[in-house]
C-alpha positions as CSV (number, residue, x, y, z in Angstrom):
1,X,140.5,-31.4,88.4
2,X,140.0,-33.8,91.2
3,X,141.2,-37.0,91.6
4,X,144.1,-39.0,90.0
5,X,144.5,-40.6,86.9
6,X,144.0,-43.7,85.4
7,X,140.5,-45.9,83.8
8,X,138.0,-47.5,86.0
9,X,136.2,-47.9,83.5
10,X,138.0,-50.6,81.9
11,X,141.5,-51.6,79.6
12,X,144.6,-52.3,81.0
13,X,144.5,-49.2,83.4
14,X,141.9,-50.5,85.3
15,X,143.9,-52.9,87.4
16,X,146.2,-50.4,88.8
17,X,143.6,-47.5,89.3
18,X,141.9,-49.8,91.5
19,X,144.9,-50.9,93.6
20,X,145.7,-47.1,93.7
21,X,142.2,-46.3,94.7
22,X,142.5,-49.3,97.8
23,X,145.3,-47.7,98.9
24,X,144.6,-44.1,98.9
25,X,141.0,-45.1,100.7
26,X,143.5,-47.2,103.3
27,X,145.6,-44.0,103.6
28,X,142.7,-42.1,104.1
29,X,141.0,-44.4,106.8
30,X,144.4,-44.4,108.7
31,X,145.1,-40.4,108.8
32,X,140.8,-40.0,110.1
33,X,141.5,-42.9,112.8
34,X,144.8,-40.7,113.1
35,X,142.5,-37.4,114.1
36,X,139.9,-39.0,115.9
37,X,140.3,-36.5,118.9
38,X,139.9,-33.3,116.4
39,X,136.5,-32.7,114.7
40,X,138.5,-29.8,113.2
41,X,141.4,-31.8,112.0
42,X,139.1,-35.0,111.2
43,X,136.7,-32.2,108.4
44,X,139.5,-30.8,107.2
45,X,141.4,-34.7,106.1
46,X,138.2,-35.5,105.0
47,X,137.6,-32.6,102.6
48,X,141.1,-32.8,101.1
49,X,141.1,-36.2,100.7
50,X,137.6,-35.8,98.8
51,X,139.6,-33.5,96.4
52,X,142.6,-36.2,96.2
53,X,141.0,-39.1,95.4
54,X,137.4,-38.7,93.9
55,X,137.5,-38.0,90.3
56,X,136.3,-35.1,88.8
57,X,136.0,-33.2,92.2
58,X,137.4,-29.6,92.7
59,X,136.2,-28.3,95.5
60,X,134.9,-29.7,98.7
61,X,132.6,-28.8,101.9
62,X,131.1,-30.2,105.1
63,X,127.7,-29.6,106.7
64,X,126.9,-30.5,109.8
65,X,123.1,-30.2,111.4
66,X,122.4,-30.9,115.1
67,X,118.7,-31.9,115.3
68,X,117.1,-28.5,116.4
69,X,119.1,-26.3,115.0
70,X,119.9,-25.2,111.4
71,X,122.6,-26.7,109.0
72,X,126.0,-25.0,109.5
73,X,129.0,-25.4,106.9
74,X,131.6,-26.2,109.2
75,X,134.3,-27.6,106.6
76,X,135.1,-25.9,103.2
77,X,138.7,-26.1,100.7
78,X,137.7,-22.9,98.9
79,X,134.9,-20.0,99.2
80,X,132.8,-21.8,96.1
81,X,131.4,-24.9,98.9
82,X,130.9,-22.2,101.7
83,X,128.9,-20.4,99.5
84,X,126.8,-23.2,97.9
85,X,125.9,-24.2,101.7
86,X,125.2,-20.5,102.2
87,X,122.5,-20.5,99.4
88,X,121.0,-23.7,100.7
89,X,121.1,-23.2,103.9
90,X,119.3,-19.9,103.2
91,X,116.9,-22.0,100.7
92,X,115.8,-24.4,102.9
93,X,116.6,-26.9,100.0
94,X,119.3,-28.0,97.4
95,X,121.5,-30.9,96.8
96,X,123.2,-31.2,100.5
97,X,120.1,-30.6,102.2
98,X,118.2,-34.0,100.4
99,X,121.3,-36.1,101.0
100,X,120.9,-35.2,104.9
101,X,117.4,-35.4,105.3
102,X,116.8,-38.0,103.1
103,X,119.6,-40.4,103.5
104,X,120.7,-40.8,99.7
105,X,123.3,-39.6,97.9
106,X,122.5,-37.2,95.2
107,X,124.2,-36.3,91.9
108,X,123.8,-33.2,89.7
109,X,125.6,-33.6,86.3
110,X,124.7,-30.2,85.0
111,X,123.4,-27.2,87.3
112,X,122.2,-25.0,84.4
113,X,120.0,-27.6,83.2
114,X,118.6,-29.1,87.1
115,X,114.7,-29.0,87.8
116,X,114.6,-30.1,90.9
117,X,115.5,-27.3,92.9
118,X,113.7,-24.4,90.6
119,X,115.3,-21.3,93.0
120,X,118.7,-23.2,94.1
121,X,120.0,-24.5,90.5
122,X,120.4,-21.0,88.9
123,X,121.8,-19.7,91.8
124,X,124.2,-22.6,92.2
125,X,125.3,-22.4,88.7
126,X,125.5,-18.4,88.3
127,X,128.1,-18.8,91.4
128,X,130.1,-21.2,89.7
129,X,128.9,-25.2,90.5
130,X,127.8,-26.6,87.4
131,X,128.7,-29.9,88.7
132,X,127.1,-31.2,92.3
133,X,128.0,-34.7,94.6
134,X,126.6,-35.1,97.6
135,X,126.6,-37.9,100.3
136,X,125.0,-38.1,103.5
137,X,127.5,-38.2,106.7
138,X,125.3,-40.3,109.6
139,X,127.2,-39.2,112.3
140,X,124.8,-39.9,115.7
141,X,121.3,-39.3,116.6
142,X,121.5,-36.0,116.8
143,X,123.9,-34.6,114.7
144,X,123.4,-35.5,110.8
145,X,125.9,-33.8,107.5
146,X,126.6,-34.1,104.1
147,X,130.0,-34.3,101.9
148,X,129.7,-32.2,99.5
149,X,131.4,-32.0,96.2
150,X,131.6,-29.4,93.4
151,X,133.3,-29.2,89.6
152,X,133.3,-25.7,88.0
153,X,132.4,-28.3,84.9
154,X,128.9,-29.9,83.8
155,X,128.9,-33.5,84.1
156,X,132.1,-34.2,86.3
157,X,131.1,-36.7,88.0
158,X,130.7,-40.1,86.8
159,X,129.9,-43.6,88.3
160,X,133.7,-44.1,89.8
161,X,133.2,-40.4,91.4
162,X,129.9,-42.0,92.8
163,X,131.7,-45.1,93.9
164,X,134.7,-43.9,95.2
165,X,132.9,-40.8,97.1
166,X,130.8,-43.1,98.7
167,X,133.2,-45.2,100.2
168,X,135.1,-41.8,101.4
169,X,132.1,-41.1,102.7
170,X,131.5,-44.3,104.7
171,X,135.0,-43.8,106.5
172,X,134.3,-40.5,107.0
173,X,131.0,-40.9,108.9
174,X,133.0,-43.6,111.1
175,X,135.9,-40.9,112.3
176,X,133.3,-37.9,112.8
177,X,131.1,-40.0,115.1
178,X,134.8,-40.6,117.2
179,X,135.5,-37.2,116.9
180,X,132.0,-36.4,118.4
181,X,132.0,-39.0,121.1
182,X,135.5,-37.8,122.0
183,X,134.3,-34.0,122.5
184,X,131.6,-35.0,124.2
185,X,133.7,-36.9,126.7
186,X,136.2,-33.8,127.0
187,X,133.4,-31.6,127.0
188,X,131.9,-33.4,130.4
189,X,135.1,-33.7,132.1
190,X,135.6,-29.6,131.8
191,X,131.9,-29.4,132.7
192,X,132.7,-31.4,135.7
193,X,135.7,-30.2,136.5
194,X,134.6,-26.8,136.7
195,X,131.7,-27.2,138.8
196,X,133.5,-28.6,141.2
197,X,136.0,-25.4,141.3
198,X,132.7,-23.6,142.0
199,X,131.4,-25.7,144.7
200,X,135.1,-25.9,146.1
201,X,134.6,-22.1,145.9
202,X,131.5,-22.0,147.8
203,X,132.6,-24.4,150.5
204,X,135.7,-22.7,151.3
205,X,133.4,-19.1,151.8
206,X,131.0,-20.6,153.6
207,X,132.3,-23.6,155.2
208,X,129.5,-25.9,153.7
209,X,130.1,-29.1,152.5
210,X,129.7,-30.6,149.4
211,X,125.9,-31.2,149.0
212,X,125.2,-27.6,150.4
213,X,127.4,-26.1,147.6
214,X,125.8,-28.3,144.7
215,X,122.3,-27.3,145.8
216,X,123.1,-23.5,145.8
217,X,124.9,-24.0,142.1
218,X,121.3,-25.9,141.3
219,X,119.6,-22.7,142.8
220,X,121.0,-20.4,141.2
221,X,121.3,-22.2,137.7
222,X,116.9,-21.8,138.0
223,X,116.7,-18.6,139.0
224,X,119.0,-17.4,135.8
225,X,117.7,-20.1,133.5
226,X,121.0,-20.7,133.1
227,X,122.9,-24.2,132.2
228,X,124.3,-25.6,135.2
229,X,128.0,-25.8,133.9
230,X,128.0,-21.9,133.0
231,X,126.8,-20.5,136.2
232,X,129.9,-22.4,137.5
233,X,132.3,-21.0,134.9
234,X,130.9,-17.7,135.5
235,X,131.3,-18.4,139.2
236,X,135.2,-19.5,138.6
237,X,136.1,-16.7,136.5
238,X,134.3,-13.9,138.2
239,X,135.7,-15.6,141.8
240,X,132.5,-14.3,142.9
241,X,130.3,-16.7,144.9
242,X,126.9,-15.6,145.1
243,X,125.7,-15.0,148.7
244,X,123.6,-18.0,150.4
């Protein structure tokens, strides 16, 4: 089972769960600032700490959604989440899918016993979930997720798992949206970086300067309906400049 030991609830473990719990969660928030640069490295820390730290937790998942397009499971510790995300995504509904939409965080004590998702829950359960955590992960504008978190037992998950996910959760959200902005910002260097191996290209055939060689990328990246950026890669690794 998830988690480590001890009594939030109250008595004389309480103390040092909690101090144990403040330091994991500072652990935890160190290692994500730690893999900022990764979205890879920053899903996977964040699913195994879910496992670590929140009680009652088994098995964990990540799924991310970029407005537009449909909700992907990017993040998984065993087949069980990937194939929860599998069923909702194919549902159109479930657990994950109202924490993202909805913004809340949304427990299922016992899966064979849900009525809220009438098609999902038996699924869910027949495959092995009988226990369900979710928590929404606001990453930017447009890209939303969802923690997800899964017992093979009913009613895992209790008021610390609630607590102590959330506040995973919160850290979590903080890292991804690093890990976003920093592949977006290595993403637009390579995107510049190659165009301008294609215009260098083109100048060099055709002894054009600069604004000529952009304005027949632009051309061409109409006529093919094509992104700008991969009629320049194409351009680069083809070394094929189209004629003028």
């Amino acid at each position: 089972m998830g988690g480590f030991g001890g009594d939030i609830h109250g008595g004389p473990g309480r103390g040092g769960f909690e101090r144990r719990l403040r330091a994991e969660l500072e652990r935890v928030a160190r290692d994500l600032g730690a893999e900022h640069a990764s979205i890879h490295g920053t899903l996977e820390l964040i699913i195994r700490a879910a496992i670590e730290i929140v009680p009652g937790a088994e098995h964990a998942g990540i799924t991310l959604v970029t407005r537009g397009s449909s909700p992907e499971s990017r993040a998984a510790t065993s087949e069980l989440p990937k194939a929860i995300d599998d069923l909702q995504h194919r549902l159109g509904d479930g657990p994950c899918i109202q924490a993202i939409w909805e913004h809340e965080t949304v427990l299922v004590p016992d899966m064979e016993h849900e009525t809220r998702w009438q098609r999902f829950a038996p699924a869910a359960a027949a495959a092995g979930a009988r226990s369900m955590l979710a928590f929404q992960l606001y990453a930017t504008e447009q890209t939303m997720g969802a923690l997800n978190l899964h017992s093979t037992r009913a009613h895992a998950f209790d008021d610390a798992a609630v607590s102590v996910g959330g506040s995973l959760a919160t850290h979590a959200a903080i890292a991804l949206i690093a890990s976003l902005r920093e592949q977006q910002l290595r993403d637009a260097i390579a995107s510049r970086d190659v165009i301008g191996q294609a215009k260098g290209m083109l100048m060099e055939r055709y002894s054009i300067d600069t604004e000529r060689a952009f304005a027949i990328l632009k051309a061409q990246s109409q006529n093919t309906n094509e992104p700008l950026h991969d009629v320049a890669r194409k351009m680069v690794e083809s070394e094929r400049p189209p004629g003028i």
